[in-house]
Residue, then its C-alpha position, 0 to 999 in steps of 0.5 A: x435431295x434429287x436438286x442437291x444431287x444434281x448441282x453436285x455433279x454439276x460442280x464436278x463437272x465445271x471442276x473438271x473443266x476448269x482442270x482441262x482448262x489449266x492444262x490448256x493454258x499450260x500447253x499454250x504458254x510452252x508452246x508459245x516459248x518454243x516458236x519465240x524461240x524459233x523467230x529469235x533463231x531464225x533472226x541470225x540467218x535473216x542478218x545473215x543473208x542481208x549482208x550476203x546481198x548487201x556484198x553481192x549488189x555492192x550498191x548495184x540496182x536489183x534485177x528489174x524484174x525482182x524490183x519493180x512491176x512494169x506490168x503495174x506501171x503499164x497498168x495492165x492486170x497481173x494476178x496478185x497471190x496470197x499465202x495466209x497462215x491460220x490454224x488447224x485447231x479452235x478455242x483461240x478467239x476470232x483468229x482466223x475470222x479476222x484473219x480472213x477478214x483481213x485477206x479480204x481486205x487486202x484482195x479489195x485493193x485489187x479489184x480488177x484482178x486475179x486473186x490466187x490463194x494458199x493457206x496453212x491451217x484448214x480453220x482459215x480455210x473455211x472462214x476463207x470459203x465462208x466469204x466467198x474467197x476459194x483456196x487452191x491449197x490447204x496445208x496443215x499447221x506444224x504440230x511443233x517448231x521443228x516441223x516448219x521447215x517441212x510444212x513450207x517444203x510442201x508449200x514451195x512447189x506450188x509457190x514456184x507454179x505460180x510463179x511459173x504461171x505469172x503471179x506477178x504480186x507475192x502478198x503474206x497474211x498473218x496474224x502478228x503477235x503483241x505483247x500482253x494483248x491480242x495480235x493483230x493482222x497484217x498483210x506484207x508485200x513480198x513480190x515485187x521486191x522493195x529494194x529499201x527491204x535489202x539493204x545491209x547495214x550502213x557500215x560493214x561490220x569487217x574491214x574489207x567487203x567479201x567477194x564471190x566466185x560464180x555467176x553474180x546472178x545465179x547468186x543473187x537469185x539463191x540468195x532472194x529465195x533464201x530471203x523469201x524461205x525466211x520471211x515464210x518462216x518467221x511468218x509460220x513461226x509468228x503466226x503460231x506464237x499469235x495463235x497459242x496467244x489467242x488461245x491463252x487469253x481466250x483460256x484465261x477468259x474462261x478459267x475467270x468465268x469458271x471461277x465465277x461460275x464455281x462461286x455461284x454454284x457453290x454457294x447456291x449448293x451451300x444454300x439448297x443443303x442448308x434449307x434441306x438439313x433444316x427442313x428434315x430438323x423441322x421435320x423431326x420436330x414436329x413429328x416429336x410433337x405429333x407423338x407427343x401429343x398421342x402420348x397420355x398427358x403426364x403433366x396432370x394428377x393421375x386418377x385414383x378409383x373409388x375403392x382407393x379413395x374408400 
């Protein structure tokens, strides 16, 4: 009974886990809806800035210095800076292995030049150092779609130092979600600004273009570093919808295996209780026989005495 015992107690415990397991699949898909949401909102503003830039250039060339490197067209070496979102947390998969596999890739591009890198979630971090690649900055994942305003108000002032400093390459890793399969990492240019990225639409949606009051390039600049806080949200924003993705399909893989673990176990108790009831049946019959065969003989004819047969 000691096996039977402990196969009980191992299916309680793979029942259990196969609980939390649900749970955390629940909490995976919520949160998954909620940062969506935070993408599709923020898609709004994103049209919002273009047509402001749209307006405000009015088919004029972006500033040379936003637009176009001539430090890499002298090819002299500039100092190329990556921001990479991860996660705080596990059980998704190889997200932030591939993700850090996909920084180093995109760092072997340029080999003769500095690298500087920033990353939000401590999880990337270490497959990062894992490779040799160093982060000056760790920040930690928003807990919820509201907190990504704040996480990237931590992260502009050490942006702007590089800036300062003469980053000239602004490059963005993250993992991009896809729908009913896993994401799948890529790398966006940032810095220098590709003009083709600033276009408004072909025809303006009023009657007559707006005007502006002010200095055009004190405007212009706002409005760039308004287009760069977005595309730094929605990689945040996208970056979570990817993780809590992985970890679903990751949760989905396991509750299978758990399912199939649970058969297994169940039947192999089923089995081991059968041989145990008819084990202790086999006993009971032969220690009946074994009393029986104590017992006097009552099939034959009783023995009477002389005196009786007299």
């Amino acid at each position: 009974m000691s096996t039977l015992d402990s196969l009980r107690r191992t299916v309680a415990t793979v029942e259990n886990l196969q609980g939390i397991v649900r749970t955390m699949k629940t909490l995976a898909a919520v949160s998954i809806r909620q940062y969506e949401q935070a993408v599709a909102a923020v898609a709004d503003y994103e049209r919002a800035v273009r047509l402001g830039l749209a307006a405000l250039r009015n088919g004029e060339a972006v500033p040379a210095h936003l637009s176009s490197n001539l430090a890499v067209s002298r090819g002299e070496k500039f100092v190329v800076g990556v921001v990479a979102f991860g996660s705080d947390h596990g059980l998704c998969g190889r997200f932030n292995e591939d993700l850090a596999a996909q920084v180093r890739a995109t760092l072997a591009e340029f080999p003769t030049h500095g690298h500087r890198i920033l990353v939000v979630g401590v999880r990337l971090a270490a497959a990062l150092e894992s490779l040799d690649l160093i982060p000056e900055q760790t920040f930690y994942t928003p807990a919820a779609a509201t907190g990504i305003v704040s996480t990237l108000r931590q992260m502009l002032p050490a942006l702007e130092q590089w800036r300062n400093a003469g980053v000239e390459r602004l490059l963005l890793c993250q993992q991009h979600p896809q729908a009913g399969t896993r994401p799948t990492p890529r790398t966006l240019a940032l810095l220098p600004l590709n003009p083709d990225a600033l276009q408004g639409p072909g025809s303006w949606p009023e009657r007559s273009r707006p005007g502006h009051y002010g200095n055009r390039a004190t405007l212009l600049s706002s409005l760039l570093s308004e287009w760069l806080f977005i595309a730094f949200f929605r990689a945040c924003a996208e970056s979570l919808v990817s993780e809590h993705a992985s970890r679903l399909l990751a949760m989905q893989n396991a509750e299978r295996n758990i399912e199939d673990k649970l058969v297994t176990l169940r039947t192999l108790y089923h089995q081991q209780r059968q041989e145990a009831i008819t084990t202790e049946l086999l006993d009971v019959i032969v220690g009946f026989e074994a009393l029986l065969n104590r017992l006097p003989d009552k099939g034959k004819p009783a023995q009477h005495s002389r005196i009786d047969q007299n």
